[in-house]
N, C-alpha and C positions, 0 to 999 in steps of 0.2 A: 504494500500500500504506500502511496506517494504521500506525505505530508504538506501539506499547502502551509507556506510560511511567506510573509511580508519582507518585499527586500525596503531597504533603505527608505527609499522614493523615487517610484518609475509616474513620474506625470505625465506622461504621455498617455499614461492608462486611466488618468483620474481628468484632464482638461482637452478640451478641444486643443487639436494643434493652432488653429491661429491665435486662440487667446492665452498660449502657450508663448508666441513670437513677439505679440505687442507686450505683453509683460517684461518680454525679454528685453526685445527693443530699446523699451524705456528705459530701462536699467541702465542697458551697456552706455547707453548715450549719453546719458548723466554723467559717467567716468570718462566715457570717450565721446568727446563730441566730432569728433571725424571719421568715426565707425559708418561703412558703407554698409549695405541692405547685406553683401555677402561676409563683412566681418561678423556683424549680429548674426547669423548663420550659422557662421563657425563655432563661435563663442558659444551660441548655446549649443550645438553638438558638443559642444566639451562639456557644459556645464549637466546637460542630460544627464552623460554618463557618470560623471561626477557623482553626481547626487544619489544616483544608484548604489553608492557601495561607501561614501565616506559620510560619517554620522556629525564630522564638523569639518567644517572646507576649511578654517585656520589649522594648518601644519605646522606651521612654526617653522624651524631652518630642521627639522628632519623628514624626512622621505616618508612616506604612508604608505601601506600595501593595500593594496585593493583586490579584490577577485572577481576581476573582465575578463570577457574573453580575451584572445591574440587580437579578434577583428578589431574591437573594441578599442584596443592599447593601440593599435596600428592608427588609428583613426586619434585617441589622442598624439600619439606621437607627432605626426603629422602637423596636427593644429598647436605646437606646441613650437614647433620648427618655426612656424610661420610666424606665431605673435608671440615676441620677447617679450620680458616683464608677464608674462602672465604665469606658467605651471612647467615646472619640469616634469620630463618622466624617466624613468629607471628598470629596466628589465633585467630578472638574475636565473640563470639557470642554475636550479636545485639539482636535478636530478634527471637522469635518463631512461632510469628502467623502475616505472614507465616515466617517463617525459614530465617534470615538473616546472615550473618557469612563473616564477615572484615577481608579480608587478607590482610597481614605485609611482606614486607621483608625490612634487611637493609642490604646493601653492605658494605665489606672493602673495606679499599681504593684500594688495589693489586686489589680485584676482580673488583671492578671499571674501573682501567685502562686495565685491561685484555680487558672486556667486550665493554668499549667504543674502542678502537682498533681494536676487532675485526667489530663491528659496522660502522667503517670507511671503512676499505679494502669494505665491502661485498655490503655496500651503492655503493661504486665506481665500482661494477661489476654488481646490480641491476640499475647504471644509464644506463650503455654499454647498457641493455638489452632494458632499457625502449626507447633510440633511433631508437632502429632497430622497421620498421612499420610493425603491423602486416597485412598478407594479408591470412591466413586461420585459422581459428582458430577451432580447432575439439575437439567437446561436447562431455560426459557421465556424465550420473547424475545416482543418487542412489534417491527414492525417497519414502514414506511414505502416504498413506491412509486409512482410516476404508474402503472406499466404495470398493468391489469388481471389477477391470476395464476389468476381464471376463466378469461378468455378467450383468455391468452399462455402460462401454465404457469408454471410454479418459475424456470427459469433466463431465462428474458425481464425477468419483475420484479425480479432481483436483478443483473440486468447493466444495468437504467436507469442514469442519471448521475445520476439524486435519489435509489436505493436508500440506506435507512440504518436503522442499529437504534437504536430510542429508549428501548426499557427492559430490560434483560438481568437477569433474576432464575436463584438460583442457591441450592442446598443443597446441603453437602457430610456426605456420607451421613446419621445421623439429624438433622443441626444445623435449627436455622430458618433458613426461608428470608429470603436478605438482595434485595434488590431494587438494582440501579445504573440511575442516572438519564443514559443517554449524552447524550437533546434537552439536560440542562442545564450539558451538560460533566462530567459524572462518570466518571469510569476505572474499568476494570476491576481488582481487586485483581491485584496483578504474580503474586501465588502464583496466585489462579482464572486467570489469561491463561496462564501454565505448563502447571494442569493440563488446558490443553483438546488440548494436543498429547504428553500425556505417557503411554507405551504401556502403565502400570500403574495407572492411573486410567480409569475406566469412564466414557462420559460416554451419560446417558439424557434421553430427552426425549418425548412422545407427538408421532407422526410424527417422527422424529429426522432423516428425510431436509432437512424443512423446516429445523430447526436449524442441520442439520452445514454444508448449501451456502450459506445466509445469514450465518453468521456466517467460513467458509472464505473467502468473498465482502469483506466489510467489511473483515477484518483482514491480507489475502491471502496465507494459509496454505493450507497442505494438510493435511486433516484425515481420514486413514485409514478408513474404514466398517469395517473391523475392530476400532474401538473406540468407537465404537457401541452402543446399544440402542435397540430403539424399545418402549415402555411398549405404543403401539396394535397393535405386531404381536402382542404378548402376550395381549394385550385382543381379541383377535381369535382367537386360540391358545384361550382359555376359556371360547369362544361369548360375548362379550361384543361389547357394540355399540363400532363404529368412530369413535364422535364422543364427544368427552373429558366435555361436558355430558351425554351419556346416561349414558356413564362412571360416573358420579358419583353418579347418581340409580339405576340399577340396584347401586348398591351400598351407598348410601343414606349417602355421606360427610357429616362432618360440614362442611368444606369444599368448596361445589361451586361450581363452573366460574361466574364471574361474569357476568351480561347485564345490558344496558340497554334501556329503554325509554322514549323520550321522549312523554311524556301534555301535550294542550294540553286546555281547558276554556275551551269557550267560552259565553257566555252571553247571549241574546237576546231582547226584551220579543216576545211573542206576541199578539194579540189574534181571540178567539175570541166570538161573541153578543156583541161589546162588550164583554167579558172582559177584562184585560190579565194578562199573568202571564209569570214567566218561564221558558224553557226550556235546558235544560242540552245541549251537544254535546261530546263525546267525542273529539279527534283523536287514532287511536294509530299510534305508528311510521311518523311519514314523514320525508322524504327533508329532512335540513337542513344548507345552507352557511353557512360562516361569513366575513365578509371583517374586514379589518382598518384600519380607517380613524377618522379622529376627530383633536379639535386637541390639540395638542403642547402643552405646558406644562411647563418643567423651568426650576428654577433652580438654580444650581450656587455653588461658593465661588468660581470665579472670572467669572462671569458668567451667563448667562443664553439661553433658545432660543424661541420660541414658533414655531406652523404645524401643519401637515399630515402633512407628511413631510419627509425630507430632501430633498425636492425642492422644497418650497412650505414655506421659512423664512424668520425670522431670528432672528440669533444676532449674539450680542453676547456676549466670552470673551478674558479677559486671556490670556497667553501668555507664557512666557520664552523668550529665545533665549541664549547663553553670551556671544556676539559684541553684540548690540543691547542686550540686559537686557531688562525688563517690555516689554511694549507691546501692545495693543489688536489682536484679529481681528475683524471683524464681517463676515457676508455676508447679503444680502438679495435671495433671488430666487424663481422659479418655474420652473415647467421651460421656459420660453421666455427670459424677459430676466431680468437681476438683475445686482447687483453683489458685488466680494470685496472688503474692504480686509484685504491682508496685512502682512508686516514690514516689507517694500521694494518692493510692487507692487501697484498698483489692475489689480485685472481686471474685465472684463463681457462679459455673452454675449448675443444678441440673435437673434432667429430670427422678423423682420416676415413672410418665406413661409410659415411653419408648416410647415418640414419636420418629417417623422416621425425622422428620425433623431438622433442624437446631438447636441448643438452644442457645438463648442471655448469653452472661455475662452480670451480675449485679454487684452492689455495695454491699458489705458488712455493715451496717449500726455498727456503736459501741455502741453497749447497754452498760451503766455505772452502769446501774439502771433498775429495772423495777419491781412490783407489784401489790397487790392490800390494798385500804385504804376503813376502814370503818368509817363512819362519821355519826353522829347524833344531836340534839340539844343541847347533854350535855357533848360528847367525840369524839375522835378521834382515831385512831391508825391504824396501820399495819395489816392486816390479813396475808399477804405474803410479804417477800419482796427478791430479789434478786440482791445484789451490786457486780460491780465485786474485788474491793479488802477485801469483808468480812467485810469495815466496816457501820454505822450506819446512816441512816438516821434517822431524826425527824420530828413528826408532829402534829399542835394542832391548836385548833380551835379558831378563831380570834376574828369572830363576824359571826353573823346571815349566812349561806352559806360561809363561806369564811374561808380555811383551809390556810395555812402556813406552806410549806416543809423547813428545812431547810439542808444542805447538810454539810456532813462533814468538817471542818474547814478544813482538810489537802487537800480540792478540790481547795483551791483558787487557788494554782497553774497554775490550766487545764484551769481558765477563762472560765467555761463552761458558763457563759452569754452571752458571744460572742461566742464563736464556738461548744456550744449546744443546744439542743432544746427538749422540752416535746411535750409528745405526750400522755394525759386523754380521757379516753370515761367512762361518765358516766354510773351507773345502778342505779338500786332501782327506786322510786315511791317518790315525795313528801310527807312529812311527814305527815300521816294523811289523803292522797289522794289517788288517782290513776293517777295521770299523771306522764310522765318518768322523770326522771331527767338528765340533760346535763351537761356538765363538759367543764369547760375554764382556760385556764390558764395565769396569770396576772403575772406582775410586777416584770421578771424574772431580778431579780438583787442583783449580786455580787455573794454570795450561799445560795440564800435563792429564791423564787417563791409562789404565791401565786396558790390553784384551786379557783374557786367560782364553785358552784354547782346551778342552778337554774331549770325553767320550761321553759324557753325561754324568760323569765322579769327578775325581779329582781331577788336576792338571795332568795337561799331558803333550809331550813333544809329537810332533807329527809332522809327515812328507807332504805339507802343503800351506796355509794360510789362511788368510781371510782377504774379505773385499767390506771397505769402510766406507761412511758417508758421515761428513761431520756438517748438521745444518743448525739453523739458526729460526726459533718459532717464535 
């Protein structure tokens, strides 16, 4: 169930637009008396969306987060480029997986008192509104399905798991009609989301059945059919045709029923007797998808993204933590391999079989070290070894099974006694025998660590070694 909650203040959904623009108007012009019909334009596109998400337009000299869409922040951004002195804005990418991204603005003070001003007048003409009762309130919805409701019917496409309504327009009795934008996160006004259950308010729609189950659906109420109308059973009732665009045209409204038609023109050299010339084609109304692909390009105030998708990046993006302070994100992968560097963790993922499924990220372990040692009753040493700064381990044989690593002086630094760890597996055969020999390792302290080699008893010398990993968790 969808809970219906009040954003900030969407006036658009509470005043007519034009007595929306002269409110504004007057405002901006007061502060700016050189403001053109398209600055007052701009300014209140900014001041709309403002008002939607920030509870006081004085910022002060810090940055405010809001939660706009991208569309939204694009759109201030823009208006923000244009008119100095009025609002900065700030965009931080959080996060990748999935996709997070902190938007900023901060107000001047001018644009402050502009914006709260006009917020005053336009409250005081959204209260006028909210006293007057409604007593009909007439529905259209815009709405979204995978299922077919040709081929499935009303309640198949509205019980999908992607059903949803993407535009809900709304008049309450003679007022204009106000449109809400749900695809961009818009709400519905808390008084219309009232009146859609309230037993003295009338709700009409053509086809009303379609309305009342779709939007009963979304919001998961119960919505009475005794309070109801439907426009087309009426319309039906006065010999009038049953489809809203006939509707409209047998009545010869000034507003009728909106259609579209996509026209392509194509044009091709012809040649005829040696002729050339060109000929014109006509494509109408056919069938077009749309997909959504293309390269990423975003730069932000703390870093930076390019790629595909969030699947096929990188991104490079400062980060605070309370505990570490500043420090650097950056991940670079595909949907197959790539790496994360986080606060405290290298991760990577890797998928050489090409499976279809998901793939984990892991930890990247820090190999410091790692080899192999031959060992026998009378010597010791290295057959491999691999350090990562080039330099030298040592090692010799102590007593009976019991070898002795010792690690480069210049290690004490890392403390790897505390925050590393070995990792031996024996080979070879007891000296003499045929049983395996096992490998453990002992008494890791300060830079130095012991292996013992044994049979699973005691120590024991043997024709073979161990292979070591000395990493860092």
């Amino acid at each position: 169930m969808k809970h219906q909650q009040m954003t900030t203040m969407v006036y658009s959904n509470l005043i007519p637009r034009e007595q929306i623009v002269t409110v504004a108007s007057g405002v901006i012009r007061r502060y700016r008396q050189d403001a053109s019909d398209q600055d007052c334009e701009d300014l209140l596109g900014a001041f709309l969306i403002l008002s939607k998400y920030l509870e006081n337009f004085f910022t002060g000299d810090f940055y405010t987060k809001i939660e706009c869409t991208e569309k939204e922040f694009q759109q201030l951004n823009a208006i923000a480029t244009s008119y100095k002195n009025t609002f900065e804005t700030w965009s931080e990418l959080i996060g990748l997986s999935p996709t997070v991204i902190r938007y900023n603005v901060r107000l001047t003070n001018g644009f402050s008192i502009i914006c709260n001003e006009i917020a005053v007048r336009l409250n005081g003409k959204a209260a006028e509104y909210d006293r007057e009762p409604i007593k009909v309130l007439g529905i259209d919805i815009e709405t979204f399905s995978s299922v077919d409701i040709t081929k499935c019917g009303l309640y198949k496409y509205v019980e999908s798991d992607d059903f949803t309504i993407l535009l809900f327009a709304y008049a309450c009795d003679d007022k204009p009609v106000q449109i809400v934008d749900f695809a961009s996160g818009e709400k519905l006004p808390e008084r219309i989301f009232l009146a859609l259950t309230d037993p003295n308010v009338l709700k009409t729609a053509f086809n009303a059945s379609f309305e009342r189950i779709c939007i009963g659906r979304y919001y998961g109420i119960d919505l009475p059919i005794e309070q109801w109308e439907c426009t087309m059973a009426r319309s039906a009732m006065l010999g009038l045709p049953l489809s809203l665009a006939q509707v409209g045209k047998v009545l010869n409204l000034e507003d009728q029923k909106m259609t579209y038609r996509l026209v392509f023109k194509l044009y091709a050299s012809v040649s005829a007797n040696g002729v050339s010339s060109m000929a014109e084609v006509t494509i109408i109304d056919i069938s077009v998808s749309f997909s959504k692909s293309g390269y990423i390009s975003r730069f932000f105030a703390n870093g930076m993204s390019l790629g595909t998708s969030t699947d096929n990046i990188f991104a490079v993006f400062n980060k605070r933590n309370a505990l570490l302070g500043n420090y650097i994100q950056a991940e670079m992968h595909n949907k197959d391999v790539g790496f994360r560097i986080l606060a405290q963790k290298l991760l990577a993922k890797q998928n050489p079989h090409g499976f279809s499924n998901e793939i984990p990220w892991g930890m990247v372990p820090r190999i410091v070290a790692s080899g192999k040692a031959k060992c026998s009753s009378s010597f010791a040493s290295f057959a491999q070894a691999t350090i990562f700064d080039n330099s030298s381990l040592s090692i010799s044989r102590h007593s009976k099974g019991r070898f002795l690593i010792t690690l480069p002086s210049e290690w004490s630094k890392y403390e790897l006694d505390k925050s590393g760890y070995v990792m031996v597996t024996g080979y070879g055969y007891v000296e003499g025998g045929s049983r395996p020999v096992s490998a453990t390792v002992t008494d890791f302290i300060a830079n130095s660590f012991f292996v013992v080699l044994s049979d699973g008893g005691a120590p024991c010398d043997a024709d073979g070694g161990f292979y070591f990993e000395i990493k860092v968790y």
